[in-house]
Every structure is written in structure tokens, then in C-alpha cells.
N, C-alpha and C positions, 0 to 999 in steps of 0.2 A: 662524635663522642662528647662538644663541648657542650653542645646544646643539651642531649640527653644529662649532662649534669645538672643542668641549671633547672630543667625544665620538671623531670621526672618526680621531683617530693610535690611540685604544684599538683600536677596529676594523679599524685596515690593520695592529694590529702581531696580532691575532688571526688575521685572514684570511690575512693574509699567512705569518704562519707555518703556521699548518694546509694551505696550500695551495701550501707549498714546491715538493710533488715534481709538480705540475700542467704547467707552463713550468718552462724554463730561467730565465729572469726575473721569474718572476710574483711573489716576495716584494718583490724590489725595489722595480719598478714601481707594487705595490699600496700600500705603507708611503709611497712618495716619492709618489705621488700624491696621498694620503688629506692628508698632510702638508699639501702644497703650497695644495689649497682649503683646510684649514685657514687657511693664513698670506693669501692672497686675502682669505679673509673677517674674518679679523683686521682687517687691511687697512682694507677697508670699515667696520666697526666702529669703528675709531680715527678715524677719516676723518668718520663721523657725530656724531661725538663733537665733532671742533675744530669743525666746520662749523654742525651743526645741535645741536649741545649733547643730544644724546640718547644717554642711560644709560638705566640699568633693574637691577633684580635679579630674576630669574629663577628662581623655585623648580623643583627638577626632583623631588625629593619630601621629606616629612618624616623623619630619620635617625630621630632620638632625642625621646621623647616622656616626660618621666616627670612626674607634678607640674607645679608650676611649671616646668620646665626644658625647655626645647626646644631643639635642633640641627638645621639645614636642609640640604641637600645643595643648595647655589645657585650662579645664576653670576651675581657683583656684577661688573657692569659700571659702571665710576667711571675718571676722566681716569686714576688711578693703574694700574688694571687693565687698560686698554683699551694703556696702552704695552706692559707687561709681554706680553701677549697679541703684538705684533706684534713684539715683540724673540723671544720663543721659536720663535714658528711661523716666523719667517721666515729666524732662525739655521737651524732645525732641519731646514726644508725644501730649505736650500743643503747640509747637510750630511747627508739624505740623498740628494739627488743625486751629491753631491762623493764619497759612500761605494759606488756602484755603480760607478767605476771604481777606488779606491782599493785594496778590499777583492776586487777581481774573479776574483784567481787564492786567494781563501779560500775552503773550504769551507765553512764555517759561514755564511758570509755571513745566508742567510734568520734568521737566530737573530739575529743582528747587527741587521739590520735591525729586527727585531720589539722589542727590547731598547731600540733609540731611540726607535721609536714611541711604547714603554711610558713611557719617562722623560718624552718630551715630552708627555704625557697629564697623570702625575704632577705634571711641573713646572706643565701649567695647571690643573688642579686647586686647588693652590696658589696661584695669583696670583689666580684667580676668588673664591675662600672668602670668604665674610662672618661667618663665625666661627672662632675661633681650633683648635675641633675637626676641622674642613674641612683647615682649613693644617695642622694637626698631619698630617693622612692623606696630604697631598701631601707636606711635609717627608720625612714618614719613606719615601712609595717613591722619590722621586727620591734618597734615600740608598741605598735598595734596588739602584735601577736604574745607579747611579753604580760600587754594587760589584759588579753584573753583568757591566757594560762593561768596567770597570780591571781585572777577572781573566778578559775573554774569553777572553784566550791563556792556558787553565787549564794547560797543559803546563807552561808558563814558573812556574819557581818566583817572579821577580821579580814576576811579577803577579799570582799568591796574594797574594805579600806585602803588594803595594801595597794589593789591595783590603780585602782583613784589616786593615790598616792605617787606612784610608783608612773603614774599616767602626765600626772601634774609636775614634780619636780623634772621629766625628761623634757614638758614643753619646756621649761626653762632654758636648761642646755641647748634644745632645737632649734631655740629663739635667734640662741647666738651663732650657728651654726650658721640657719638661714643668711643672717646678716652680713656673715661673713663669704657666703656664698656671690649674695649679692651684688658685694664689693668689688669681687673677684669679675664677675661679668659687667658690670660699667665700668672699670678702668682697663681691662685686660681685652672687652670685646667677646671672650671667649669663655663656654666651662669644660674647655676638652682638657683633660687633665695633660697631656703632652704638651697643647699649643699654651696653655698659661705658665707650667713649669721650664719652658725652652724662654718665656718673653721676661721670669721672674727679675734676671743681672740687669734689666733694664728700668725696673721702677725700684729700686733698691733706695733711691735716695729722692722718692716721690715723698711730697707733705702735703698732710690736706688737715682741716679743721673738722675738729668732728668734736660735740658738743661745745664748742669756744676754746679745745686744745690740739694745738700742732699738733699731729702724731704721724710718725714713719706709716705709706701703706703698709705696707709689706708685715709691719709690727701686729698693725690695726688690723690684719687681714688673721692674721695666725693667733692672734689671741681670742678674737671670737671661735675661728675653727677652733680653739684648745678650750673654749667654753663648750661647744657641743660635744667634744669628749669626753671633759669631766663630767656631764650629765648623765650621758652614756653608760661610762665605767667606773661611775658611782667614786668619783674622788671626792675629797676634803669639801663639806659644803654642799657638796650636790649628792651627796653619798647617801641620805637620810632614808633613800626607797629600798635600798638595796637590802639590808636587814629583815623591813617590814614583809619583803615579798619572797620569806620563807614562808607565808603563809599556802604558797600553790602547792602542790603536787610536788615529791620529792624529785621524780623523774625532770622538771620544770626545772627546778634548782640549779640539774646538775646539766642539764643543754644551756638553758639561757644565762644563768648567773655565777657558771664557773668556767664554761671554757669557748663561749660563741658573742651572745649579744656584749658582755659586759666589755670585751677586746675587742669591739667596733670601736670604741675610741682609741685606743693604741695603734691599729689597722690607720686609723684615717692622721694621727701624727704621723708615722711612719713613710705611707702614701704622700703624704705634704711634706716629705723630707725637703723638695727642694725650692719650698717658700721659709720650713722656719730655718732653714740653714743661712738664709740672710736676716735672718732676724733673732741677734744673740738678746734682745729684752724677753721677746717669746721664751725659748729657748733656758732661760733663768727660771720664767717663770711655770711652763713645764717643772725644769727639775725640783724648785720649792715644796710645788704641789702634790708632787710625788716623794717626797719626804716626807712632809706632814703626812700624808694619807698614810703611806706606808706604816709610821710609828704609831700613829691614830689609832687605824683599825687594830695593829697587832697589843695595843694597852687596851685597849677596850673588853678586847677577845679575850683577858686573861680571867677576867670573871663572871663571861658570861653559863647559863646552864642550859640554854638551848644549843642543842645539840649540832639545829641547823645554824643557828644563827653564826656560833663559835665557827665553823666551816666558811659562812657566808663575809666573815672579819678576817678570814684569812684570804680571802678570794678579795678584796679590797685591799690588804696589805699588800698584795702580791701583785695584784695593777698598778701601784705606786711604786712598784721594784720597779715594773718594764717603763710607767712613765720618767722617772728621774733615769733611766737608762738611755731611754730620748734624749730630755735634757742637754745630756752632757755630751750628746751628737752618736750615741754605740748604740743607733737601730739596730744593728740586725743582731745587737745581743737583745735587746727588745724584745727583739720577732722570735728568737731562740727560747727566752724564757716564757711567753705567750706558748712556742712549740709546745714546752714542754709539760709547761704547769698544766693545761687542756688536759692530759692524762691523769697525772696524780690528782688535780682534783675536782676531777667528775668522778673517779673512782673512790675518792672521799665522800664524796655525796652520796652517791649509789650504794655506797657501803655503809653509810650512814642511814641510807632510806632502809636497809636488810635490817641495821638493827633496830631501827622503828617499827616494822613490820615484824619483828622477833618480841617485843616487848609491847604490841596492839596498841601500835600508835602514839604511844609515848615517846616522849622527846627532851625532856629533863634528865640530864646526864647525871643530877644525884638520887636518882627512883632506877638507877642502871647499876651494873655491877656483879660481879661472880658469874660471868657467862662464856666465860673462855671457853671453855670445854662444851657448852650446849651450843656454839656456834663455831667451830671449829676454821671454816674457810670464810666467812666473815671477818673474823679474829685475823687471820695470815693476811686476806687483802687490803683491811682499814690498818694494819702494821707497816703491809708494803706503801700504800698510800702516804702514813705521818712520817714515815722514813724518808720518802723522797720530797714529801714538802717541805720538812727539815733541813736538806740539804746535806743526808746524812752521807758520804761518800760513799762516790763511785755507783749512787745512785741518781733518776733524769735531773732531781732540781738541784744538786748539787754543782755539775758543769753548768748549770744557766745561772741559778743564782751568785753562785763565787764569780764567776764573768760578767753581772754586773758589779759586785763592788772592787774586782780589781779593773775593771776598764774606768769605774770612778775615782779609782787611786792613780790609775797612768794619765788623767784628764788634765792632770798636776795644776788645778788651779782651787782656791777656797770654797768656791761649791762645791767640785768634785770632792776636797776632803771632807768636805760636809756630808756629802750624800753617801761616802764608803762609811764612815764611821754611823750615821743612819741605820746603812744595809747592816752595818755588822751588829749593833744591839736590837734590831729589827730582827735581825736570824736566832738571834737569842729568845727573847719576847714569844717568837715564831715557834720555837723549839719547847721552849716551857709551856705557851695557852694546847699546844698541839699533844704533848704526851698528859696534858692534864685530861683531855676528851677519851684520849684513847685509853688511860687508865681508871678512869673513875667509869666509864664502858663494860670496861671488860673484866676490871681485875677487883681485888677488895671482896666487903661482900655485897651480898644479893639487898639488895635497897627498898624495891619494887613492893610496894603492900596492896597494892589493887592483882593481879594476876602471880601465882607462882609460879617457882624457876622452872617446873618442871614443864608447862603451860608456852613456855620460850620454845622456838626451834627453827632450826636455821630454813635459810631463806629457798625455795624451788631453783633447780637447772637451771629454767630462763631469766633467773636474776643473777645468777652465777656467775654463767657462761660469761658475759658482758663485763662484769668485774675482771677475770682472767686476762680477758683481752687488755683491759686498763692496765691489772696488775703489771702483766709483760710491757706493756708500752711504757709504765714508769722506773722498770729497770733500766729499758735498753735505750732508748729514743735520744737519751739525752750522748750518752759514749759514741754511738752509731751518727748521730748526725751534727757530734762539735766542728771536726773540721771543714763539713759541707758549710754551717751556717757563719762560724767565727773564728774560722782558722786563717791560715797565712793566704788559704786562695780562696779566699770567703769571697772576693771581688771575682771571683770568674764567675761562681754563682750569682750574685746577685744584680748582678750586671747594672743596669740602669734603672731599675727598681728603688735602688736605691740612693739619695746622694750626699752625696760628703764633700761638705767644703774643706774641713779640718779633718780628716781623719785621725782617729787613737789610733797610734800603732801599737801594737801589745809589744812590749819591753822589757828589763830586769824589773823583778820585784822582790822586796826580802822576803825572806823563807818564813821571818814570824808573821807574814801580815799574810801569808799562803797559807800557813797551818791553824790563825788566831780561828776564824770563821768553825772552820770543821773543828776545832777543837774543844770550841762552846756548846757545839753543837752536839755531839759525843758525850760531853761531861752531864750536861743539861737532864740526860736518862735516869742515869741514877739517882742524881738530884730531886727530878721530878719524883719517880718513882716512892721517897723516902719522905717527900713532902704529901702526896695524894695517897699513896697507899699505907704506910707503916705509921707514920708517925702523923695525921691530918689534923692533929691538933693544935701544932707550932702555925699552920698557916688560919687554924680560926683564932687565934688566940693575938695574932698578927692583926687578923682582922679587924677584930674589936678594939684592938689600939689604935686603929688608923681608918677608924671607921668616913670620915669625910672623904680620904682617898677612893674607899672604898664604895660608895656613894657617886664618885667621880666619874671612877670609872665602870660602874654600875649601870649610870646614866647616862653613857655615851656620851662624856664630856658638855651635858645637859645642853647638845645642839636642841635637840626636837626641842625641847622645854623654849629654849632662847629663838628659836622659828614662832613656836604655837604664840609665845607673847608678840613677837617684832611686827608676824606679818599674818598669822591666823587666826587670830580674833581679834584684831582691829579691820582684820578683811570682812569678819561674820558680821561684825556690830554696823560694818557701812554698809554690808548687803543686808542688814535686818532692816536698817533706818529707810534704806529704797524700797524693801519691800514692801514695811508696812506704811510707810509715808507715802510712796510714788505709787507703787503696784497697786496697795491693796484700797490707798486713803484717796489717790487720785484716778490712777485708769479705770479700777475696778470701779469705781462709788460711781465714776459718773459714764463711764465705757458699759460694760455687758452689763453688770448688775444694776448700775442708774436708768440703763433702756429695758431691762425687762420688772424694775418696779414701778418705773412711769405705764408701762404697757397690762400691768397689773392693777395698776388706779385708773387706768379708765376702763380697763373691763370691767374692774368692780362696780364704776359707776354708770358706764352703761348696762349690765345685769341689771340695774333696777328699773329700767324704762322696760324691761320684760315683766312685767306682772300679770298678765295672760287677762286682762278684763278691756271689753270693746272700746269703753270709752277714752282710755290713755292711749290705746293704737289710731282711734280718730282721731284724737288730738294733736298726734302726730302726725297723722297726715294732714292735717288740716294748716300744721306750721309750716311742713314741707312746701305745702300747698304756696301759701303767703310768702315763704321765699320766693321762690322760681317767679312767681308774679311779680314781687319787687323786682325781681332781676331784669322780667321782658320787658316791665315798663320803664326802670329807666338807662336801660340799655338801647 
């Protein structure tokens, strides 16, 4: 069963694309099906796991043999992986259902499809590994497959770009990743994720030099690992791709950049619990970096008007909840808000793709509007969706998110009150950029001057259906699985998965700092509602007074601007001067094109010893002649 999980989306995205041109449907059908028993038996796997405590690691062969050194091709089934495993398969299997009608008047579709397959392979690849060379292989194709996706529409220059992009800023991250893998195998011997996490209480107070300064390994090891993360899941600084690679496929969006690839870096902090747990420097700077991102994205998100993008700033706030949840050592509230957020917002997405496919393609949320009624179960699920990203009680992201900022309020020290006071004007932020999409959406009036309202109409069955399943999952997921993830017997589940040097114990907390959160979050409706729908001219008129803020945060706190100067056209201008200096003024002048105009000047000049009259040919022979003579005689 472990294998048929891992193995099965490889095979429908091979079959399925080889067998494109078989049916009209047959890639679809084949990819979405292989998928779907995947995620069933995920399913059952997780299931065996809470119930009957059965794990295992599963060899499927030996990689790498040299020496002492061995690498396994495995699937570690542990509480940690066994989530991971039913978050991707079951994301992925809503989404590619959700992509058979999305994608239906595309030609390329079977390539589409096989492309998701391939990622959701990759992605489990990586959650299964039991050493760090495993997850290196799945790291680097779900980056592969991420930049497949974001440039499907190869036509589209924007989605070159993005994926170039989006291609480029993840070597960054992988750089350090790598480095720190490396680390890990010349001083430890080993990359089995058990034999390095069992030797870590012994180099705790190893020092080595690394560029002319001291540095703790253990420090030096986990901050690179937490460099490969933040490339991954697009934090503060590394985040620049994540935005631009709404340009893919909406279906793309809502698998890779809400609730699978972008949570490979919280996956692989979590998994290294039991290197940054000796290293409180890491560990700081984890939780830093997941504050700024967190408050980042969610000030950015509050005036953007792409529809994806605003969704895609919230999917980067909300990695910055589960990283500073890290931080301050409350994995497996982490891993919980990871659970939970994978449903509300891939159903944000998908619900987001209905009404871009309701309004032909459009994706500017002020050309949206008055379509409550022409989208009816659109309407209820992208409601159910902001409510639970919200945190609106008694819905999924409400027990993950309030459990991290009260586990960073029990952390009782000055980051952790840093990071709850974060979370809680982050949930505000969160609440206001999120009922500003969902109302200038749906509600107001009809905006739209290229297509009428009447020309709108909700989205087919097979885009539905998969929203439903979301819907439900962001009711319930989060009530149904607190005290398995973060209750008082959280530690029987999570057994050695995960490790705590310090554990939070959840404790007394006041009743205002319990109610403050939901209670912003509550008020925030009407608020919005009176600012975007009734009265919108208190926030233009806001505007224009505070237009530099506005600019500000317009511009993405003009990172790209301050990259494009620092490192990308001082990059073009030294790759031009090699170009046209080295390439084109040195290799080229005197390399291919110096030897085929030498080889042009003497054909020319020999063409002219061809003038077709006897006497220049004897004359020729007759010098020939005179050579070879010199030659024998005074040879």
C-alpha cells in the first residue's frame, strides 16, 4: 500500500501522457484516477497511524553504496509523514479533478495533467525520505515541476518570466540547502535522518570557521537548512517568485502555492526538529523571519487587485504563522496549522479559479462585482473558504491559528511576545485584505465593461464537486483533529517525529488575550463590509492622502525594485560587457567566425586561379612541376 502511494501519480502522469491520443479523456481520467487511490490510501495510512500506531520504513532499494556510506531509496512512514502524505494526495486529487473542467477548452491539457502527476510524485518523494539525499531529489523536482507548471502558457511572455524567476530565486534557497546538507555529511559521516538526529547532543558545542568566523556547527548547519526553506516557502526576501507565479494555471496555484510545494520548507524545519532544538540562534532566527513575512505579505495583500495574487500574500502570511510557530519550538502546532490551512486555501484558490472562469478570465477584483446571485455555490464556498482563513470561530483556521499565538504567548519570553502580538495584528490585516476580495467579488455593483452580468455563470459539477470536499474539510478538520495534533496527548501521536527539548505546556491564559483575536476578527466584517461596499469613498479619499503609503505598499515594499537595481542589472550589464567583449569580440572574431572568413579569403583567392583558359592551368602545372623538382633535388 506504501509503495502504491508513492509510486501511482509517477505512472498515471507517464501512462497518461503516452496515451493521450487513445480517448478524448483518457489522460485526464488516467492522472485523476491514479491520484485519487493514492490519496484513499494515504487516507487509510494516516488512519492506521492515529488508531493503531502503525508506522514502518519501507526499503524500495539500496541508492548509494560506497564505504561506509549508504543512501536508501525509502518510504518512512512516521505521524509526520503520514500527514504530509494525505495533505498532498488529497490537495492533488481535488485538483486534478478540479483541472478537467477548468482546463477543458486547453489543448495541452494531457501534458497539464501529467505535469501534476509528476509534481505530486516529487512532492511525495520528499515527505517519505529518510535521508536528507532522498529529500534533496524530491526538493529539486518539485522545483522542476513547479517551473513546468508556471510557464505552461509558454506563449505568454509573463509566464516565462515567472517561471525563470520562480526557477532562479529557488536556486538560491537550494544553494543553501545543499550546503548545509553537506555539512551535515562530513562532520556527522552520515545523511540518514535517524543516525544524524540520534549523534546531534554530541556536536552541540562543535566550532569550526567558516568564512574567518567561529560558528556553532549545529547553528551553521540549521541556518542554511532554514535558507533552503525560505526559498521554498517564499519567506521574507526569498518570497519575490511566489507572487509572480500566479501567472500558471489557476489549478497550479491552488496544488503547488497554497497547500504542497510552498510547506516543503516548514516539512523540512519540523523534520530537523531535532538539530534546531540545539540551536536557540537558528531557532530566533526562524521565528524573526516568520514574523516579518507573516506581517509583510498580509500589508501588501491589503491593496493588491489581483485576485490571485491577494490569495497568493495570504498563502505567504500564513507560512510565516506556521514558521515563527517553529521558532518558538510548537511544531506540531506548525504541522496543525499547515493541516489545516491546505484546505481553506486551495479552496480559496479553486474558488477563485470559478470566479475567473465566471467572468472569462478576468482577475481584477475591481472589473468584479454584483454576482452573488449569478454564482450562487461559488459565493457559499469562497464565504466558507475567508471565514476560515480568518480564523472566524469554530471554524479549521481558527483552532490552528489561535494556537499559534497562544502557544507564543505561553513561550513567556520577548520573542514569543513579539510573535503573539504579530499573530494578532496579522489576523486583523488577514481579516480586512480577505473580506476586501470576497466583497468587491461578489457584492457592490457589477464593474465588469468588457462581458455582461448576464454572460457570467457559475462554474460545471466537476469544478464544484472538489470545492465541497474543500468546503467540508475547512469546517471540520480543524475541531476533529485538535486534540490528536495539539492536545494534552499530542505526544502519543507524535511520538518521535517530533522533538522537543523545551516543550510549551499549554497553561492558564486570560480570557481577554483568548477572546482579543476572534474578536477582531468578528468586528473586522462589518467594518470591511462599510469600507468596500457602502461607503468606498472614505478608503479612496484615505488614499489620496496617504498616497506614498499607498505606493508602499502597492509596490511590495519596492523589494523587486531594490533586487532589479542591487543584483539584476548589474548582473545584465556584466553579462553584456562578456558578451559582447569575450563572446562575441574575442571567441567569436577569432574562434568560428575568424576561421570561416580566413576560409572565405582563400577560396576567394583561390577562385581566381579558375579562369577556365589552358595557359594559367599549364602554368600551373608547370610551377608544381618546379616544386617537386626542388624538392628531389635537394632532398
Amino acid at each position: 500500500m506504501e509503495y502504491a502511494i508513492l509510486f501511482l501519480p509517477l505512472v498515471g502522469s507517464i501512462i497518461g501522457y503516452l496515451g493521450r491520443s487513445l480517448t478524448k479523456f483518457f489522460a485526464e481520467i488516467t492522472t485523476s484516477l491514479f491520484v485519487s487511490i493514492s490519496a484513499i490510501l494515504s487516507i487509510i495510512v494516516f488512519w492506521n497511524g492515529v488508531q493503531n500506531n502503525i508506522f514502518g520504513n519501507y526499503l524500495i532499494f539500496e541508492w548509494i553504496s560506497s564505504g561506509n556510506f549508504t543512501a536508501n531509496w525509502s518510504i518512512k512512514i512516521d505521524p509526520l509523514s503520514s500527514i504530509m502524505l494525505v495533505v498532498v494526495t488529497f490537495v492533488s486529487a481535488i485538483v486534478h479533478i478540479y483541472s478537467i473542467g477548468y482546463m477543458h477548452h486547453d489543448p495541452h491539457k494531457p501534458r497539464f495533467m501529467s505535469y501534476l502527476s509528476l509534481f505530486t510524485f516529487s512532492m511525495l518523494a520528499l515527505v517519505v525520505s529518510d535521508n536528507f539525499l532522498q529529500l534533496f531529489f524530491g526538493w529539486e523536482g518539485v522545483g522542476l515541476c513547479s517551473y513546468l507548471l508556471i510557464g505552461f502558457w509558454y506563449k505568454k511572455e509573463k509566464a516565462n518570466n515567472a517561471a525563470i524567476k520562480a526557477f532562479i530565486v529557488n536556486r538560491i534557497g537550494d544553494f543553501g540547502l545543499a550546503i548545509g546538507i553537506f555539512l551535515i555529511f562530513f562532520f556527522f559521516g552520515t545523511i540518514n535522518f535517524d543516525e544524524v538526529f540520534q549523534a546531534a547532543n554530541q556536536y552541540t558545542e562543535k566550532q569550526l570557521v567558516f568564512f574567518g568566523f567561529e560558528s556553532n556547527l549545529i547553528t551553521l548547519i540549521c541556518i542554511f537548512l532554514f535558507i533552503g526553506a525560505m526559498g521554498k516557502s517564499a519567506q521574507f526576501l526569498l518570497h519575490t517568485w511566489l507572487p509572480d507565479a500566479m501567472e500558471g494555471p489557476t489549478p497550479v496555484s491552488a496544488l503547488i502555492h497554497a497547500a504542497t510545494m510552498v510547506t516543503a520548507g516548514v516539512f523540512l524545519v519540523v523534520r530537523c526538529s531535532p538539530l534546531f532544538e540545539f540551536s536557540q540562534v537558528a531557532l530566533n532566527l526562524v521565528t524573526i523571519v516568520g514574523m516579518v513575512t507573516a506581517i509583510f505579505a498580509a500589508s501588501v495583500a491589503l491593496v493588491q487587485n489581483d485576485i490571485k495574487k491577494i490569495v497568493a500574500y495570504s498563502t505567504c502570511s500564513q507560512l510565516g504563522y506556521m514558521f515563527f510557530a517553529a521558532g518558538i519550538g510548537a511544531y506540531h502546532v506548525a504541522m496543525f496549522h499547515l493541516f489545516t490551512h491546505a484546505f481553506f486555501k486551495a479552496l480559496l484558490f479553486l474558488g477563485a479559479g470559478s470566479v475567473i472562469h465566471a467572468f472569462k478570465d478576468e482577475q481584477d477584483i475591481r472589473n468584479m462585482g454584483g454576482v452573488r446571485k449569478k454564482l450562487p455555490y461559488t459565493y457559499v464556498f469562497m464565504l466558507l473558504g475567508t471565514l476560515a482563513l480568518t480564523g472566524f470561530p469554530f471554524l479549521s483556521g481558527f483552532y490552528s491559528k489561535d494556537a499559534i499565538i497562544e502557544f507564543a504567548y505561553l513561550k513567556n519570553s520577548s520573542l514569543g511576545n513579539y510573535a503573539a502580538t504579530v499573530g494578532i495584528l496579522t489576523a486583523l490585516l488577514t481579516s480586512i485584505y480577505s473580506w476586501r476580495l470576497f466583497f468587491k467579488a461578489f457584492h457592490g455593483p457589477y464593474n465588469n465593461k468588457k462581458i455582461s452580468i448576464d454572460e457570467t455563470q457559475e462554474s460545471p459539477l466537476v469544478m464544484l464537486i472538489p470545492l465541497m470536499f474543500l468546503g467540508v474539510g475547512s469546517i471540520f478538520v480543524g475541531y476533529i483533529f485538535k486534540n490528536t495534533f495539539i492536545g494534552s496527548h499530542s505526544n502519543d501521536f507524535w511520538q518521535t517525529s517530533i522533538f522537543f527539548l523545551n516543550e510549551i505546556k499549554y497553561g492558564a491564559i486570560p480570557l481577554w488575550f483568548l477572546l482579543l483575536t476572534p474578536i477582531l476578527v468578528v468586528i473586522s466584517i462589518p467594518i470591511s463590509y462599510y469600507l468596500y461596499v457602502l461607503k468606498p469613498n472614505v478608503l479612496e479619499d484615505f488614499k489620496n492622502t496617504n498616497m506614498p503609503l499607498y505606493n508602499f505598499l502597492l509596490n511590495k515594499w519596492y523589494i523587486d525594485e531594490f533586487y532589479e537595481k542591487i543584483f539584476v542589472t548589474p548582473a545584465k550589464k556584466i553579462g553584456s560587457f562578456f558578451w559582447k567583449k569575450g563572446d562575441i569580440g574575442i571567441i567569436d572574431k577569432f574562434g568560428p567566425d575568424g576561421i570561416s572568413k580566413l576560409v572565405k579569403i582563400i577560396s576567394s583567392k583561390t577562385g581566381r586561379l579558375q579562369t577556365g583558359f589552358i595557359y594559367d592551368y599549364a602554368f600551373v602545372m608547370l610551377l608544381g612541376l618546379s616544386i617537386l623538382l626542388t624538392y628531389l633535388i635537394l632532398k
